[in-house]
N, C-alpha and C positions, 0 to 999 in steps of 0.2 A: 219607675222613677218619674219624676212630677219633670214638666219641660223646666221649672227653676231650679232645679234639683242638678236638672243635666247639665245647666249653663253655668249654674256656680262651680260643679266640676272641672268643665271647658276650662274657664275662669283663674281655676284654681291650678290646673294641669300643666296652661302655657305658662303664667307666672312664675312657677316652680322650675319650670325651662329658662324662664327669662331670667333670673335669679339665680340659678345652678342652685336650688334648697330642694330640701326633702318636703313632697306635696300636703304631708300630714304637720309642717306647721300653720299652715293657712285651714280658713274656715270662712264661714259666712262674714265674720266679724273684721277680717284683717281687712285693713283702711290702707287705699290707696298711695295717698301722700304722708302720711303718719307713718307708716310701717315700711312702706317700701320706698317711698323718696322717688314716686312715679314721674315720670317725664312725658310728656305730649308721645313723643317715639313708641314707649313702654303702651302707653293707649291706641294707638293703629296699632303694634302690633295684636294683644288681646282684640281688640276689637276686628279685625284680620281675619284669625280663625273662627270667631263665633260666625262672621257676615259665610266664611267658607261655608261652616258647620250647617247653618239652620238657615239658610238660602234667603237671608235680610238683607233689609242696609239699616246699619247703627248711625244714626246721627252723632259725631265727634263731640260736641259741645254738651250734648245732654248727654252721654254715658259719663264722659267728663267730671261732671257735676254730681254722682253719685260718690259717695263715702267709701263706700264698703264694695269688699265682694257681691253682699246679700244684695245688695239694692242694685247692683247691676246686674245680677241676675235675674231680679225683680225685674227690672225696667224691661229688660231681655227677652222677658217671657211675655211681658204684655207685646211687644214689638210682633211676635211669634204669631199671635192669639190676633193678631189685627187682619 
């Protein structure tokens, strides 16, 4: 499994926590504020377990700014790869 691969999982794992929903409605595509009605809170904590997960620090403002699951596991992976 590719490291974006692992983080959209991550991603997608805590969300389905944070939401009490089944992990298998989210995907690369589900939009933060569009679909989930994300909160600043909602973003530390995803961001939380990834910085636990793959020994980073996520800058708040740029993951923030990301759309999708996909692009912040995007972003995630390059953070990883640095």
């Amino acid at each position: 499994m590719s490291t974006s691969n692992e983080i959209l999982t991550r991603i997608i794992g805590r969300a389905a926590e944070l939401y009490k929903v089944d992990q298998g409605q989210y995907g690369a595509e589900t939009r933060f504020v569009e679909d989930l009605k994300a909160k600043s809170v909602n973003y530390v904590q995803i961001i939380a377990v990834l910085e636990e997960e793959f020994d980073i620090q996520i800058p708040f403002m740029e993951f923030r700014r990301k759309k999708t699951f996909g692009e912040a596991a995007d972003y995630v992976a390059g953070l990883c790869e640095q």
